[in-house]
Each structure stands twice: as structure tokens, then as C-alpha cells.
Z-matrix of the N, CA and C atoms (Angstrom, degrees):
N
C 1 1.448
C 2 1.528 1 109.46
N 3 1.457 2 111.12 1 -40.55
C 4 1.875 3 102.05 2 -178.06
C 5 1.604 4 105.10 3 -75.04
N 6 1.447 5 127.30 4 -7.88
C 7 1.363 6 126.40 5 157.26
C 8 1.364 7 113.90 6 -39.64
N 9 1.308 8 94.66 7 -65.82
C 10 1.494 9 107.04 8 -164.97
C 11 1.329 10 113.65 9 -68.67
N 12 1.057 11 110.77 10 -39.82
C 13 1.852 12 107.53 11 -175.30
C 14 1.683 13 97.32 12 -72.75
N 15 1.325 14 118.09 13 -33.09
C 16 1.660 15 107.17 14 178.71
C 17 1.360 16 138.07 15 -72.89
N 18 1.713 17 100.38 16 -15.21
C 19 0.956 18 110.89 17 -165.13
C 20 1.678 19 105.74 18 -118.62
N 21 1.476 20 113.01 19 -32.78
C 22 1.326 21 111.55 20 173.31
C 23 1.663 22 120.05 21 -86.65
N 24 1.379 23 95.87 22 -35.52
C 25 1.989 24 118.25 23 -167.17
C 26 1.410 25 104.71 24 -86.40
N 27 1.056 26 126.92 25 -35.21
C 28 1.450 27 142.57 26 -178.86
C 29 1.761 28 130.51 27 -113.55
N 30 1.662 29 92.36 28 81.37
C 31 1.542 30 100.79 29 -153.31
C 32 1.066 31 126.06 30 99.26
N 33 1.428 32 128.42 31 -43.63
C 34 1.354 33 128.91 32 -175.93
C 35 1.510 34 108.94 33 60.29
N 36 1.591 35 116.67 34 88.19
C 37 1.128 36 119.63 35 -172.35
C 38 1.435 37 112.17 36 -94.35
N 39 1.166 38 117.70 37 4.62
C 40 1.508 39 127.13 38 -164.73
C 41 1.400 40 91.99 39 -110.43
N 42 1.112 41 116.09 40 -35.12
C 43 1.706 42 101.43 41 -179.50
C 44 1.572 43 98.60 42 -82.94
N 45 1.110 44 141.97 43 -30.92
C 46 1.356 45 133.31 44 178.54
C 47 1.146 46 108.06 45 -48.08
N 48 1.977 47 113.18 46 -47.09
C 49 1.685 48 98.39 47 -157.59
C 50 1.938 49 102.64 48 104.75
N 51 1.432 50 91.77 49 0.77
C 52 1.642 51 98.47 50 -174.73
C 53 1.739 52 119.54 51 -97.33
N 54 1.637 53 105.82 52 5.87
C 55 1.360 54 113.95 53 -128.35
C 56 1.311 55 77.10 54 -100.91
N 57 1.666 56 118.76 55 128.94
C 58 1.536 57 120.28 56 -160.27
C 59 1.646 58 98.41 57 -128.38
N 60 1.344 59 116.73 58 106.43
C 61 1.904 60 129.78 59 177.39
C 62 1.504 61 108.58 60 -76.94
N 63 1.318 62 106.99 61 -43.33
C 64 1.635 63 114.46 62 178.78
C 65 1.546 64 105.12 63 -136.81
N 66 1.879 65 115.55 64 165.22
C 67 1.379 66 122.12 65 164.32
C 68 1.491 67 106.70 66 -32.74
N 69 1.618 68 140.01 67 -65.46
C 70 1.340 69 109.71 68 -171.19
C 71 1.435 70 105.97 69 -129.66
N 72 1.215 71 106.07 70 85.30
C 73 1.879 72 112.46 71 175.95
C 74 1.640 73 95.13 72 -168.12
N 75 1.346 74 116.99 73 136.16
C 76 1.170 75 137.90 74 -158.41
C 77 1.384 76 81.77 75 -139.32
N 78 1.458 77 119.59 76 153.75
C 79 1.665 78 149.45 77 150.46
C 80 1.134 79 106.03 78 -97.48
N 81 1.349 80 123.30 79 95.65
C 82 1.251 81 160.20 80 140.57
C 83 1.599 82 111.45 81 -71.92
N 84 2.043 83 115.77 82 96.94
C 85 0.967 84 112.45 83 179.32
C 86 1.925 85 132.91 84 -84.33
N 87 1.936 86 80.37 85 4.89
C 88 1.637 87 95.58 86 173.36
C 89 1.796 88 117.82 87 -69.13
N 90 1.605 89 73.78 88 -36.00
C 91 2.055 90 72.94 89 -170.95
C 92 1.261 91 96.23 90 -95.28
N 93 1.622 92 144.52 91 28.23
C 94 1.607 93 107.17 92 121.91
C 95 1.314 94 157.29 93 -82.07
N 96 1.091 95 121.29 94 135.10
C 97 1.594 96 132.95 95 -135.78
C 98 1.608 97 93.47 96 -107.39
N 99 1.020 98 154.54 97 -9.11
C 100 1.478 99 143.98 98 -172.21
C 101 1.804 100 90.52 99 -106.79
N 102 1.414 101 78.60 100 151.74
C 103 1.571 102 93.28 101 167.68
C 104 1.306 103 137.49 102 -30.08
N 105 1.451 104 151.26 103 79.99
C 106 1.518 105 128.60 104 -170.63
C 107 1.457 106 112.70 105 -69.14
N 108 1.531 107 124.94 106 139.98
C 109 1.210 108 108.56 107 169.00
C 110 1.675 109 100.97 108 -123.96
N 111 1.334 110 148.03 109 137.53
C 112 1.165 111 154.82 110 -109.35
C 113 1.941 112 97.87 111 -165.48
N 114 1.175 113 114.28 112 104.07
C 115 1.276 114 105.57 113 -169.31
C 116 1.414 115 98.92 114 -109.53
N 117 1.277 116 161.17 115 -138.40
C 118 1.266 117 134.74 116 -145.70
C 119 1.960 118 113.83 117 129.69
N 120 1.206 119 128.11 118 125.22
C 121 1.618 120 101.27 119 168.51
C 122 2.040 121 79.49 120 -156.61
N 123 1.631 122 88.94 121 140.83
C 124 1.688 123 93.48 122 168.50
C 125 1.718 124 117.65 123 -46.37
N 126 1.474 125 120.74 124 -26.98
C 127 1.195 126 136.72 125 -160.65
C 128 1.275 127 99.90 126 -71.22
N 129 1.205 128 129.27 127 -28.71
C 130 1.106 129 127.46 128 -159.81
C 131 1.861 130 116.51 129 -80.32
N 132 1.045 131 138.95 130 93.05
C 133 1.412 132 119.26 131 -174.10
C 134 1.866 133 132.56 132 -105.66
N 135 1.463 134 82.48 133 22.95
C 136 1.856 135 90.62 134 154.88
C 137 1.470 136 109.68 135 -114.78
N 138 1.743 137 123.73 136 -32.95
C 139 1.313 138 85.99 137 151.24
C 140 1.644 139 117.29 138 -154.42
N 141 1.927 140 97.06 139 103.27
C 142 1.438 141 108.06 140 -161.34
C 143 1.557 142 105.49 141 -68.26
N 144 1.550 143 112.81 142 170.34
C 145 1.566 144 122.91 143 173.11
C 146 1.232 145 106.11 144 -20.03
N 147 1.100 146 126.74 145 -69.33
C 148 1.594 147 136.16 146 -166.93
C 149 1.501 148 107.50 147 -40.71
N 150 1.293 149 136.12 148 -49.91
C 151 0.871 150 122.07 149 -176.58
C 152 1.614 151 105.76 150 -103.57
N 153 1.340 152 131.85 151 -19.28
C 154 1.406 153 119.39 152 159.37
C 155 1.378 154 103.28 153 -38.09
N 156 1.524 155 122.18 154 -61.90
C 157 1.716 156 105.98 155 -154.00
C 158 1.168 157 98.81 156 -122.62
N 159 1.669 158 122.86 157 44.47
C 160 1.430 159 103.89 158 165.01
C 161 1.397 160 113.91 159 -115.96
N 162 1.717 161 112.27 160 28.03
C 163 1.511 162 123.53 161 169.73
C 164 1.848 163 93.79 162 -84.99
N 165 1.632 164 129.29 163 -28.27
C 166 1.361 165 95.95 164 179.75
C 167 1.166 166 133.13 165 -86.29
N 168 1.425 167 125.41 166 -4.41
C 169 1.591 168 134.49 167 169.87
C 170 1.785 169 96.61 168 -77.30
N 171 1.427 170 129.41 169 2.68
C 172 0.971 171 121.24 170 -163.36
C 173 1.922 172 92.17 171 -114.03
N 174 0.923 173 104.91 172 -50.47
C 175 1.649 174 121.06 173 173.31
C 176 1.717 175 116.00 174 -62.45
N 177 1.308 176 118.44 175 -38.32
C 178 0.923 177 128.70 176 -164.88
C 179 1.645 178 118.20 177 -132.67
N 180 1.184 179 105.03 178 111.50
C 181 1.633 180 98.43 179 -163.78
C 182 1.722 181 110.25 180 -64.29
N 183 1.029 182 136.63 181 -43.40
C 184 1.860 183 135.36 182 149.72
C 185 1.153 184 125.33 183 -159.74
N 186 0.952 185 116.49 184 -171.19
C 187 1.347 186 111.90 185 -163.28
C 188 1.369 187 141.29 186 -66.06
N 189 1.531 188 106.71 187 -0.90
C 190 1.686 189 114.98 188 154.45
C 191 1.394 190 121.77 189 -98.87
N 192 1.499 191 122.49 190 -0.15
C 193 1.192 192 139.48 191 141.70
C 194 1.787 193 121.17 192 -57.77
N 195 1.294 194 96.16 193 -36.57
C 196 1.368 195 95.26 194 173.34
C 197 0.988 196 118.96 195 -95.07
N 198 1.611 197 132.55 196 -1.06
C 199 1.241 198 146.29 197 146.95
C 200 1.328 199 120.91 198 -79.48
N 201 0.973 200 137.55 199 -18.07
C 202 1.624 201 119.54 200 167.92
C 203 1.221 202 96.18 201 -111.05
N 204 1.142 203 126.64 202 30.69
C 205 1.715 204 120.48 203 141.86
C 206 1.568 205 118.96 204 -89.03
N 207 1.037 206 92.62 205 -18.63
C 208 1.602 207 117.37 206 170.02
C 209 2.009 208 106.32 207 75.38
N 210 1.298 209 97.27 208 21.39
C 211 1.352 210 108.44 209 167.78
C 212 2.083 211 113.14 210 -62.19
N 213 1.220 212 99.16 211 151.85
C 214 1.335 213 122.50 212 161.55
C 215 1.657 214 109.48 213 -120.16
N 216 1.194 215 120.28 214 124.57
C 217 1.618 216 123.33 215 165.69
C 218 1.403 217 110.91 216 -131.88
N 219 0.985 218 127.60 217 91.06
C 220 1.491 219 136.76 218 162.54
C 221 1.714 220 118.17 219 -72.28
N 222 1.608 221 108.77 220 112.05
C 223 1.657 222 108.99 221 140.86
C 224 1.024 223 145.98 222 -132.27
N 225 1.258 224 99.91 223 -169.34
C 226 1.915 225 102.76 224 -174.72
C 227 1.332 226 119.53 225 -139.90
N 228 1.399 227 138.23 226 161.52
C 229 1.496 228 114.47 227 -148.59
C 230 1.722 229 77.50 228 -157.26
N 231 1.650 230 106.98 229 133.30
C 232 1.083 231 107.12 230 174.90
C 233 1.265 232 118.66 231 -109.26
N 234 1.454 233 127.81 232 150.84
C 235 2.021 234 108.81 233 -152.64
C 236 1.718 235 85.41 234 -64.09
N 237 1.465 236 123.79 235 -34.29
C 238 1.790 237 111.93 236 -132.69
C 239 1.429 238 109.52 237 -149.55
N 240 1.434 239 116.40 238 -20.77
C 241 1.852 240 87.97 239 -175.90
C 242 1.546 241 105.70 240 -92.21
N 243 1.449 242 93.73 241 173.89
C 244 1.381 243 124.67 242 -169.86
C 245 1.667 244 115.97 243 -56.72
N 246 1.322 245 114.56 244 163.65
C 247 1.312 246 103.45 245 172.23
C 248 1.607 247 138.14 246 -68.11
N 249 1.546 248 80.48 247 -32.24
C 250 2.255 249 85.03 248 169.40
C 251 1.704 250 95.81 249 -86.39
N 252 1.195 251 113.86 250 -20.11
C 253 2.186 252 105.94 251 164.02
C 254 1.656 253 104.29 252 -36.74
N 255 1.207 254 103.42 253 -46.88
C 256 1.735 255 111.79 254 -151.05
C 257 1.774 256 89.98 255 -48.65
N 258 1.307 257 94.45 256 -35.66
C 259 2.087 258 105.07 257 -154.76
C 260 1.195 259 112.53 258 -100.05
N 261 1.304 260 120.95 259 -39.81
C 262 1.690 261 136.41 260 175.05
C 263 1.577 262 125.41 261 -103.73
N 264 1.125 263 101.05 262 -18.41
C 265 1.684 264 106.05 263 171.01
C 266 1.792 265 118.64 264 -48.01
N 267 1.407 266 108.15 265 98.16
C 268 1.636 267 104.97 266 -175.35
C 269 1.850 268 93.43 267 -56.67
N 270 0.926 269 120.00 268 -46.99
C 271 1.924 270 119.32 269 -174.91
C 272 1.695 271 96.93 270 -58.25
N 273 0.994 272 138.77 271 -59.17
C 274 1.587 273 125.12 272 163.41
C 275 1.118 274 106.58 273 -36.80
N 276 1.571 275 122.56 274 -83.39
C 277 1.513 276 113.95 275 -163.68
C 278 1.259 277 104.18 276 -49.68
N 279 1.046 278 157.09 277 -19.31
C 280 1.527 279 140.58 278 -143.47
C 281 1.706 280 78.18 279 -106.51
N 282 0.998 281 140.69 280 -55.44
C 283 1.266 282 128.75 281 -140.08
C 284 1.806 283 99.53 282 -123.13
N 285 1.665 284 144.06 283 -80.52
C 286 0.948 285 138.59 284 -168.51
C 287 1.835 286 101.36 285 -67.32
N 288 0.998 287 144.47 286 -23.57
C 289 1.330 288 165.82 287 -146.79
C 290 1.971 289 91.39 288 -84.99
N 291 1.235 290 95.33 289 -82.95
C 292 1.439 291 115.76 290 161.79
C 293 1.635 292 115.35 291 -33.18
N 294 1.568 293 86.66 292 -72.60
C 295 2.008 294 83.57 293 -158.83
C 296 1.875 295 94.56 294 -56.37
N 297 1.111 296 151.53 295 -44.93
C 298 1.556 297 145.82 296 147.20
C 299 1.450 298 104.22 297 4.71
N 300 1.301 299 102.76 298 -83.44
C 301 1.640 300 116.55 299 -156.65
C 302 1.921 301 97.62 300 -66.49
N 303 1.299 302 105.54 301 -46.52
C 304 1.632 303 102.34 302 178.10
C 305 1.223 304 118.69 303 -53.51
N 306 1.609 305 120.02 304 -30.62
C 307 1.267 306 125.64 305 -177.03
C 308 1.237 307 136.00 306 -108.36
N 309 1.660 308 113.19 307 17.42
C 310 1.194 309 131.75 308 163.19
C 311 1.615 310 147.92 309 -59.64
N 312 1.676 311 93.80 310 -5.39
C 313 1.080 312 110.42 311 -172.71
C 314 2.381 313 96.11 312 -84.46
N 315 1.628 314 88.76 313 -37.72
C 316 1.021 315 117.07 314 -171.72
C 317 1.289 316 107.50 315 -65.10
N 318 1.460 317 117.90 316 -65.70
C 319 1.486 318 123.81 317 165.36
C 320 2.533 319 112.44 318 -28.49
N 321 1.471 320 82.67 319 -51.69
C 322 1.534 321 82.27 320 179.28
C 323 1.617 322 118.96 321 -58.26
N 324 1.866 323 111.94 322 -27.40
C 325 1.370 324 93.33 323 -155.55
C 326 2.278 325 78.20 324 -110.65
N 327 1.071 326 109.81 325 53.44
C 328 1.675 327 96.30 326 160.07
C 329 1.745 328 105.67 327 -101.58
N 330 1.125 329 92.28 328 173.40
C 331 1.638 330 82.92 329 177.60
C 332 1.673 331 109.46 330 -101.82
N 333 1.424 332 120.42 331 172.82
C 334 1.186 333 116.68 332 -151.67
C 335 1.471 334 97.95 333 -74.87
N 336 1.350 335 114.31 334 166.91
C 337 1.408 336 112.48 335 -172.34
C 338 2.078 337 110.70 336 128.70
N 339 1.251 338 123.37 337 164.94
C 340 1.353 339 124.28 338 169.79
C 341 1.107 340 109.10 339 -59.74
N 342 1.733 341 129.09 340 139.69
C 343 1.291 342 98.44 341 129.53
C 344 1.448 343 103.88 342 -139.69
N 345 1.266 344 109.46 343 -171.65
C 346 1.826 345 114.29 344 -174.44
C 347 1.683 346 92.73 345 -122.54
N 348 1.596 347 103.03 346 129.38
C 349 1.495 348 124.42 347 -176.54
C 350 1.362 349 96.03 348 -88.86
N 351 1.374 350 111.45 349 137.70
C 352 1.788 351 103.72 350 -176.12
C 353 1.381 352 88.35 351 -135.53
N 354 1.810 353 143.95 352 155.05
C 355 1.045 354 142.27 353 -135.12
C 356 2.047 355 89.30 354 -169.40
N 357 1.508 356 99.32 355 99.73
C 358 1.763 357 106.41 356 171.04
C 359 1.145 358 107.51 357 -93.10
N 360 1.276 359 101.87 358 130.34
C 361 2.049 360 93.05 359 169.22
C 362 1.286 361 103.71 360 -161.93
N 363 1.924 362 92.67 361 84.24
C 364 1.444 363 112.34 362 176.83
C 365 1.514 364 123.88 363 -41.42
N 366 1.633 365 117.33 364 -37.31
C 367 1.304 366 97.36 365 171.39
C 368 1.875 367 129.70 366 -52.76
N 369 1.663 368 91.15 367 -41.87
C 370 1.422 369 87.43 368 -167.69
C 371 1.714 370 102.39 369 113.78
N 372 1.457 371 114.24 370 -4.51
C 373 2.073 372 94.77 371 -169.03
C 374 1.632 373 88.58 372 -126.64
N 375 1.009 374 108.55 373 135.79
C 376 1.418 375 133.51 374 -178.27
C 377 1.078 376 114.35 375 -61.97
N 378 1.639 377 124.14 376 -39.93
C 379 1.292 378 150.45 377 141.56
C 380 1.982 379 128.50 378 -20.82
N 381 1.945 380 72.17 379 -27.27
C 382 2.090 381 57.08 380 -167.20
C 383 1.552 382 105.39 381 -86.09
N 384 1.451 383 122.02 382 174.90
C 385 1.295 384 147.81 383 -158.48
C 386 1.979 385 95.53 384 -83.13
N 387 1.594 386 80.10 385 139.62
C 388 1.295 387 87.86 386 -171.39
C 389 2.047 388 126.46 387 -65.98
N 390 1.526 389 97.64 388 27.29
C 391 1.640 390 110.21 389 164.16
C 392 1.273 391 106.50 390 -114.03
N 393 1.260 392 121.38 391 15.16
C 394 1.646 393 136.41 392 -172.49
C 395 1.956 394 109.20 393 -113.43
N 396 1.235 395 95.41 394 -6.54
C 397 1.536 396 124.16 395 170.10
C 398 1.217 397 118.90 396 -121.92
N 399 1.636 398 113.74 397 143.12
C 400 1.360 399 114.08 398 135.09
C 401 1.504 400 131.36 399 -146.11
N 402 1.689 401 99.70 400 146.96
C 403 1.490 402 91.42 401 -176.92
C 404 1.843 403 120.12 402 -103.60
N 405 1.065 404 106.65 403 161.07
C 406 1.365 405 117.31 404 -162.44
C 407 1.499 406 100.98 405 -111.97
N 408 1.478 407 123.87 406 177.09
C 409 1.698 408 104.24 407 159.25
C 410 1.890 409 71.01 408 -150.65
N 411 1.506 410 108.14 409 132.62
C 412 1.836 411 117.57 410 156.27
C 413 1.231 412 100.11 411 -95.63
N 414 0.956 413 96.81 412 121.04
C 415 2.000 414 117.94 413 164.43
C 416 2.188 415 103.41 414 -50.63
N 417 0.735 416 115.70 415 132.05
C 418 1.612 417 121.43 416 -173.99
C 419 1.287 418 100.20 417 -139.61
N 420 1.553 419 111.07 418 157.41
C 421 1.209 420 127.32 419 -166.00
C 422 1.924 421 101.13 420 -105.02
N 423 1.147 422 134.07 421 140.80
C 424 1.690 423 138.35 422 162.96
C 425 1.062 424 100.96 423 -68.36
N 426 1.476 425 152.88 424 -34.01
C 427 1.343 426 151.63 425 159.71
C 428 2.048 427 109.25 426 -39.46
N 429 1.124 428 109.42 427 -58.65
C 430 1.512 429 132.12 428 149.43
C 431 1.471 430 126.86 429 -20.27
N 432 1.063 431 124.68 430 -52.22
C 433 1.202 432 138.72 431 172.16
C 434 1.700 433 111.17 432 -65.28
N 435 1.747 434 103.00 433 89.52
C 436 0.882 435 101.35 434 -170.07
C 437 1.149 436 88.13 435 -145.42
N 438 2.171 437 125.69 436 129.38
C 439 0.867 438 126.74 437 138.62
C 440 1.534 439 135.66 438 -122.21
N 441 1.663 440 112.86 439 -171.44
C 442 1.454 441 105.69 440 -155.89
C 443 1.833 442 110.30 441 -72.16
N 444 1.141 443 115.14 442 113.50
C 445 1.350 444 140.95 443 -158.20
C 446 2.452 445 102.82 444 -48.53
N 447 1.555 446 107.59 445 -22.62
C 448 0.790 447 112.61 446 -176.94
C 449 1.833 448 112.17 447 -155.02
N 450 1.118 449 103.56 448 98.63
C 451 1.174 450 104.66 449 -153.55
C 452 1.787 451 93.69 450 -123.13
N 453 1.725 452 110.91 451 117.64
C 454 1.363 453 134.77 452 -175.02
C 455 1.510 454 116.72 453 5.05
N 456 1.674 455 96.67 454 -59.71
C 457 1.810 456 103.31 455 -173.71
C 458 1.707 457 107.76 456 -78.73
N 459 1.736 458 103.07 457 0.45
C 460 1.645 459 103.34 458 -173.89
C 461 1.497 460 111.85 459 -100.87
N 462 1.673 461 102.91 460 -7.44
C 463 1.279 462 90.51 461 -160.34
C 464 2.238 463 118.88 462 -65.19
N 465 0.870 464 134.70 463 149.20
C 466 1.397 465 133.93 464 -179.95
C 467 1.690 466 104.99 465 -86.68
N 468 1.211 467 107.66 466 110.57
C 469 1.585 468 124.69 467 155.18
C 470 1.458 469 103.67 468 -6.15
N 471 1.242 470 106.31 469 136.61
C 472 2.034 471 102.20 470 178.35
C 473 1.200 472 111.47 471 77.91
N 474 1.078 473 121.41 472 -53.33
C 475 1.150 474 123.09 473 179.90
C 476 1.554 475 129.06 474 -24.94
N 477 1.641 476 125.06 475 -18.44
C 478 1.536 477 131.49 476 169.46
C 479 1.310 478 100.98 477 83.82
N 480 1.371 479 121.34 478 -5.09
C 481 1.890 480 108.40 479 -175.44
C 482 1.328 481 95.26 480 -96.08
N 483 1.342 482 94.21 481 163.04
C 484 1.454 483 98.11 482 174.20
C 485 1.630 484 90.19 483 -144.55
N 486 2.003 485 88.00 484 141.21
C 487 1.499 486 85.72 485 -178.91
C 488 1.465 487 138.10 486 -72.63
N 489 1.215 488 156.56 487 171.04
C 490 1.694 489 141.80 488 -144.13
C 491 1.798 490 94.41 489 -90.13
């Protein structure tokens, strides 16, 4: 745990490129080359969108930066569950869990660049078979990735704001 708070919470050494596993190997999140896929839900409030995807405007200066890295980063943003939802939610797995793994072949052949995975499922049941879905991916810009800079549960003590 003091890993993590030192290395992610304090500085954020992983978004630098500073993030050191052994004497000479660094995590460098430029040189990964496989697909990222980035799952995400507002519900979540230890760690909402904002900080799911605001390591790539941080890694990557925009979005033709993130193209001639020849990266792919795909996400998806869920309006509402919780943060252990993201991992244990049988209604996730049954349905966003799935359309992931079904669409990986797909995820591999986009071209490099953002995009946002969007998931229709006119019935409504999490349950149904994956021709009972479909997923989309919108191409998005890293310039784009923009959220609200101070948001109620974020605000810092002292700080003089008061939330709305």
C-alpha cells in the first residue's frame, strides 16, 4: 500500500515514465504497444473518470501524439456503479464485461488513436446474447478529455468553495 500511495498519489511516477519495479526497468506507459482498454463509471468515487483517463493528456501531449505512438486506448464509462461494481458487479460482467472480451478482436484492428466504446442494448437485460447488443467505438480527441476541475466530493478543505 505505501507503494502505491508513493508512487501513484505522490508525484505520480507512473505517469512520468519514472515508475521503477527493479534496479534497471522503469514502466514506461509510452512503449506499450497492445491495446489499452480503460473502463471507468461516474459511480465510482475513489477513482472517477477524471482520474481513470486523466493519466493520458498527461502521457501524451494530444491526440496525434497519441497517434504516432501508434497506441490504441479504448474506453468506457459507466453512468453509476461503484468502484468494486467495476470488478464484481454480476450486471457488469454479464453485459460490459462481455461486450470487452467479444470485442477484442475489434479493439485490435482500430487504428491508433482514442476511442470511446459505447454499448446499445435495446432490450435493456444484461443477459441477452451478444446479437442482442451492439458496440460502437467514437473516435475522440486527448485534447477532449476534459473534466470538471473541482467537483463537490473533490473540493480541498480551505479551499473557500463551497459545494453548489
Amino acid at each position: 500500500m505505501l507503494a502505491i500511495v508513493e508512487n501513484l498519489f505522490i508525484g505520480n511516477s507512473l505517469e512520468q515514465g519514472k515508475l521503477r519495479i527493479c534496479p534497471n526497468c522503469v514502466v514506461d506507459l509510452r512503449r506499450i504497444r497492445n491495446p489499452l482498454v480503460i473502463f471507468a463509471s461516474y459511480g465510482d468515487n475513489i477513482t472517477p473518470p477524471h482520474q481513470a483517463l486523466g493519466w493520458i493528456p498527461a502521457v501524451y501531449a494530444g491526440t496525434e501524439d497519441l497517434k504516432r505512438g501508434g497506441q490504441r486506448i479504448v474506453y468506457l464509462i459507466n453512468p453509476h456503479v461503484g468502484h468494486l461494481g467495476i470488478f464484481v458487479s454480476a450486471s457488469v460482467a454479464r453485459l460490459e464485461h462481455r461486450a470487452i472480451l467479444d470485442s477484442l478482436k475489434k479493439i485490435e484492428a482500430l487504428p491508433p488513436g482514442l476511442h470511446e466504446m459505447k454499448i446499445d442494448i435495446p432490450t435493456g437485460d444484461p443477459d441477452s446474447g451478444h446479437d442482442a447488443y451492439l458496440v460502437q467505438f467514437a473516435e475522440r480527441r486527448v485534447e477532449d478529455l476534459k473534466f470538471p476541475e473541482s467537483r463537490p466530493a473533490f473540493i480541498p478543505s480551505g479551499s473557500g468553495e463551497r459545494p453548489p
